[in-house]
C-alpha positions, -999 to +999 in steps of 0.1 A: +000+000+000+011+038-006+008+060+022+005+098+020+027+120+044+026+158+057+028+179+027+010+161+005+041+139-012+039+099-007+068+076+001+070+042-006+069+018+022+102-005+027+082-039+018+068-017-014+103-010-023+114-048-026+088-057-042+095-033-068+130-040-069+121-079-077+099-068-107+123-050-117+150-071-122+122-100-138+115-075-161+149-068-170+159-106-174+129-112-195+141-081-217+175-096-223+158-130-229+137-116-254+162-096-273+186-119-276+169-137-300+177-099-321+213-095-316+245-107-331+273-108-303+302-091-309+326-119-295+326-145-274+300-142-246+310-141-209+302-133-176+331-112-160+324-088-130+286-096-141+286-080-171+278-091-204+302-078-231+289-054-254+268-069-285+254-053-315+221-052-328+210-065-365+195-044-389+160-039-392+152-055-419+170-083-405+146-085-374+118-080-397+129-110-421+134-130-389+104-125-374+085-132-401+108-169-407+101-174-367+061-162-374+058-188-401+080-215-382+052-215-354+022-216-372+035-241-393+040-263-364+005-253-348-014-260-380+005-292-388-003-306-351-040-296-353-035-320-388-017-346-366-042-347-339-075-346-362-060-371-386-046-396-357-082-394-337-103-397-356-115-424-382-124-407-417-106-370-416-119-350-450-105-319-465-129-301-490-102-285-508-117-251-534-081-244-547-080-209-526-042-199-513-049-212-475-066-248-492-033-249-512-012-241-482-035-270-463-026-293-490+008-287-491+009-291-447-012-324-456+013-334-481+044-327-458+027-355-433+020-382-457-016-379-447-025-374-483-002-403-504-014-428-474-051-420-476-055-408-437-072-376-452-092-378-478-098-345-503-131-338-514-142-316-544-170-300-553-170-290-593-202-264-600-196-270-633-189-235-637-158-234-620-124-215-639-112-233-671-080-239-656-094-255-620-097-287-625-065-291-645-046-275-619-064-303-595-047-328-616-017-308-610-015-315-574-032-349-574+000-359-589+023-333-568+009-350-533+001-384-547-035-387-543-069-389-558-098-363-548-131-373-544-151-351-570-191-345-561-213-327-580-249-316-586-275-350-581-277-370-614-249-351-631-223-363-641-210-338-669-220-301-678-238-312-706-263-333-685-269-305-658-280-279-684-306-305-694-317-308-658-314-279-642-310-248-674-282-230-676-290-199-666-301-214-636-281-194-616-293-162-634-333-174-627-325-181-589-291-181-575-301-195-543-315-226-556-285-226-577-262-230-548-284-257-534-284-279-562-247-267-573-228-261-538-245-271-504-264-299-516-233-320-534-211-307-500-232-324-477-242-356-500-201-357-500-197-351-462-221-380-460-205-401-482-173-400-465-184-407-439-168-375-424-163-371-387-143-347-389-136-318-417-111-296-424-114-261-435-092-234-444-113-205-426-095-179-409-101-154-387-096-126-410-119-135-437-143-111-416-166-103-392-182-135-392-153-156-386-136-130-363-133-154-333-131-193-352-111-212-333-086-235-347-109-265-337-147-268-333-175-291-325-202-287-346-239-284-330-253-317-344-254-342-311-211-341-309-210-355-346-194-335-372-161-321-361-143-287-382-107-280-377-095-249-389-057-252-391-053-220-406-074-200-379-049-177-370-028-172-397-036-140-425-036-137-460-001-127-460+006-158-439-001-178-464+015-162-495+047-158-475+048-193-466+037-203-505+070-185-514+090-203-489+076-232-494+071-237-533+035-246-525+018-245-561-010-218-562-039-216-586-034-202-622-055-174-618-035-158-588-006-148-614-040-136-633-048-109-609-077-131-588-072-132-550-099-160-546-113-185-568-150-191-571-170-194-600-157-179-626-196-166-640-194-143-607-154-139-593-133-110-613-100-096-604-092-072-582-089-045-591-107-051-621-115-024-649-155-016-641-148-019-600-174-044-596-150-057-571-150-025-555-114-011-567-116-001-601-078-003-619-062-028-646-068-067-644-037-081-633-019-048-621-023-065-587-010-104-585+010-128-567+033-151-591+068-172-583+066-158-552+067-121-560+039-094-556+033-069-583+014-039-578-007-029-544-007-057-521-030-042-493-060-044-519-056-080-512-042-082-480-069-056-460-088-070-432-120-091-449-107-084-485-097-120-497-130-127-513-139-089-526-139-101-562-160-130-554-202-133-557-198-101-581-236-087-592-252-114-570-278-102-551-304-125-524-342-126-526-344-100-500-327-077-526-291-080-506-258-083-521-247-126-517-212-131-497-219-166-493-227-194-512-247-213-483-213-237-471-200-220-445-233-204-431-244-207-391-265-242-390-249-255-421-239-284-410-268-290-382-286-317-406-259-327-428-263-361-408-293-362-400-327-362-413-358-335-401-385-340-382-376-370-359-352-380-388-341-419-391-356-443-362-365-410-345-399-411-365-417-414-328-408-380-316-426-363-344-464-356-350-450-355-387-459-389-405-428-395-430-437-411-458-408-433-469-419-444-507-432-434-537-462-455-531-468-442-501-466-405-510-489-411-548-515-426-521-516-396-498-524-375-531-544-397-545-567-407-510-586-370-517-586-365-481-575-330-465-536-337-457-508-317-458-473-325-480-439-313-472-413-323-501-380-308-484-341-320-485-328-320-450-299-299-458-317-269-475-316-240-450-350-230-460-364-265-447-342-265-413-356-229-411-392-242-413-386-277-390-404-259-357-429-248-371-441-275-394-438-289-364-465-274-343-489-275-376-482-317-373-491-316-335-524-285-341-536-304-372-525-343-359-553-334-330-577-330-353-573-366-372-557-347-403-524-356-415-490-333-420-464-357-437-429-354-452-413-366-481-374-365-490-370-349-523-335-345-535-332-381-537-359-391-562-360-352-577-373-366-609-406-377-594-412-350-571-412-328-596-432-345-621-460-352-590-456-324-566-449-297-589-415-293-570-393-263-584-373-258-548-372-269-517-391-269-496-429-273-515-453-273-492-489-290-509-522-287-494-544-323-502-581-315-513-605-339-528-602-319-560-561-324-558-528-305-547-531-270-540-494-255-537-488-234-511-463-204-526-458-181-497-424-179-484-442-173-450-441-210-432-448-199-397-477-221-381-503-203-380-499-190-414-502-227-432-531-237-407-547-206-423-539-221-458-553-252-453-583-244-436-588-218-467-581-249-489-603-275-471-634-248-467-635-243-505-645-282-508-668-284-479 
């Protein structure tokens, strides 16, 4: 404690003073600790008297070089135990790899551990069929660099370009971009994660992507009953992180970085930046900014900024609610909530749902056919639209299942072919009122509970 004294000045008290003294001299050895690390000795270290002869400092560009080497020597080592742990614990590791700077610098950290020639991790693609020319060539590229195979997923019952502009249109992503990301992007994600059999998935997300993945950690347990786990290896590193280590590292980068394109999307909607019309939001020449053998040209803060990685990406997409699209559904909150699991009581859980699933063809064409008053859900379990709507279809199942009236479910993006030709199924989810006189589609966007009772009493009153 500090005691004041006549006159208004304070003196220390004798305890005070030693204790003082002690911090001091920590302080002072943890200074020379820490600087030694910066200084080139002059001769040959000593102790005479108890002094240290005299040493001289480096440059500073030589500290800054260093502590860039020592920087990358540690988060090398974090990310490649995070790799070591997650591959090593658990059984069926997957890396959904888009070809982006930090998924080639997670390839290459995968590469170094012979988790990727011995099958321990396995690589998972998903080709949009719209992706850059030069993408899946440069796949090949470092399928045979790292001595493995990817597993390649793409939209349901496509297996080439040709065939998904017969299914889906072209232009489906002009006509509704949303849906196109379910059918394109979330929906061949998940079917893969499944697949797999993934227990645990590596990302490349980092912290300073942006606001929304600010505070990541570099490992997380996804909310879905302790199944899905995401490591992020690369939580803490930056942008600049990873192009320094590229250079140091000789890790192969996409084509398109040496082009002028910090990130790689689709190529329909991903310019460079800057790019002549500043869609991307700086307006300059294509290419006067870029990244190739290991040497910047141009501006490198228009890449490097806080949240600027992706500024070229989802260019002239907008949302239904008229807002500009940052994200192509992946990587959203709830994601990965149903991605192994079903809706509404899902698998063997049928019993803690008042919604009846209806697990075949027959048994759906009879529910339309019966002419009794019944309502239809056709829904994919990992459309955000349909996880969105799970409570309150819910409490219509329980309201209406009082009444002797039927609320059902049937999985649609497995059997999309005859869903569509007998539901009238454009999206998920399609809600279908059942009426004596047939399906009545119910095309609000509004799917609280009270607004679809409303519906189907409406419905079910018209035929009274």
């Amino acid at each position: 404690r500090r005691h004041a004294v006549a006159g208004g000045s304070q003196q220390q008290h004798p305890k005070g003073r030693m204790v003082a003294a002690a911090r001091s001299t920590v302080l002072g050895a943890a200074v020379v600790a820490t600087c030694s690390a910066f200084v080139v000795p002059r001769g040959e270290v000593g102790v005479r008297s108890g002094a240290l002869k005299p040493v001289s400092a480096i440059t500073i560009e030589e500290m800054i070089d260093k502590s860039k080497t020592d920087r990358l020597k540690h988060l090398e080592a974090q990310a490649m135990e995070a790799l070591t742990i997650a591959a090593e614990n658990f059984e069926h590791a997957v890396f959904p790899n888009a070809m982006i700077v930090g998924d080639c610098v997670i390839t290459h950290l995968l590469g170094k551990l012979d988790y990727l020639s011995s099958g321990k991790v396995k690589v998972m693609v998903v080709d949009t069929f719209h992706l850059f020319e030069s993408t899946m060539p440069f796949l090949a590229e470092l399928e045979d660099k790292y001595k493995f195979t990817a597993e390649t997923f793409c939209a349901a019952g496509c297996e080439t370009k040709a065939e998904y502009d017969k299914k889906y249109g072209a232009d489906l992503w002009k006509v509704d971009i949303d849906e196109y990301d379910r059918v394109c992007k979330v929906e061949p994600f998940q079917r893969g994660l499944k697949t797999l059999e993934t227990d645990v998935m590596i990302n490349g997300r980092r912290r300073d992507h942006g606001a929304e993945r600010a505070y990541i950690d570099i490992a997380e347990v996804a909310p879905i009953g302790g199944g899905l786990a995401k490591l992020n290896p690369l939580a803490y590193w930056t942008l600049e992180d990873c192009f320094d280590y590229a250079a140091a590292e000789g890790v192969p980068l996409h084509p398109t970085v040496a082009l002028g394109y910090p990130s790689q999307g689709d190529a329909k909607d991903t310019v460079p930046v800057p790019d002549p019309d500043g869609l991307s939001g700086v307006q300059g020449e294509a290419g006067s900014v870029k990244w190739e053998n290991g040497v910047w040209t141009g501006d490198k803060s228009v890449w490097l900024d806080y949240g600027s990685e992706r500024r070229g990406r989802f260019v002239g997409l907008t949302t239904k609610d008229g807002g500009k699209k940052t994200e192509c559904g992946i990587h959203v909150a709830g994601a990965e909530r149903t991605w192994d699991r079903d809706l509404w009581g899902g698998e063997g859980n049928e019993a803690d749902s008042a919604v009846v699933a209806l697990a075949t063809q027959d048994e759906a064409l009879a529910l339309k056919n019966a002419g009794e008053p019944a309502v239809l859900v056709v829904y994919a379990p990992w459309c955000p639209f349909c996880q969105a709507m799970e409570d309150e279809y819910e409490k219509l199942a329980a309201d209406l299942g009082a009444q002797g009236i039927t609320v059902a479910k049937y999985r649609g993006d497995e059997d999309r072919e005859f869903v569509s030709s007998q539901f009238d199924v454009q999206a998920f989810p399609t809600i279908n009122v059942v009426t004596p006189n047939g399906l009545v589609k119910y095309d609000s966007e509004e799917r609280q509970a009270d607004k679809l009772h409303a519906f189907f009493d409406q419905q079910v009153a018209a035929f009274a």
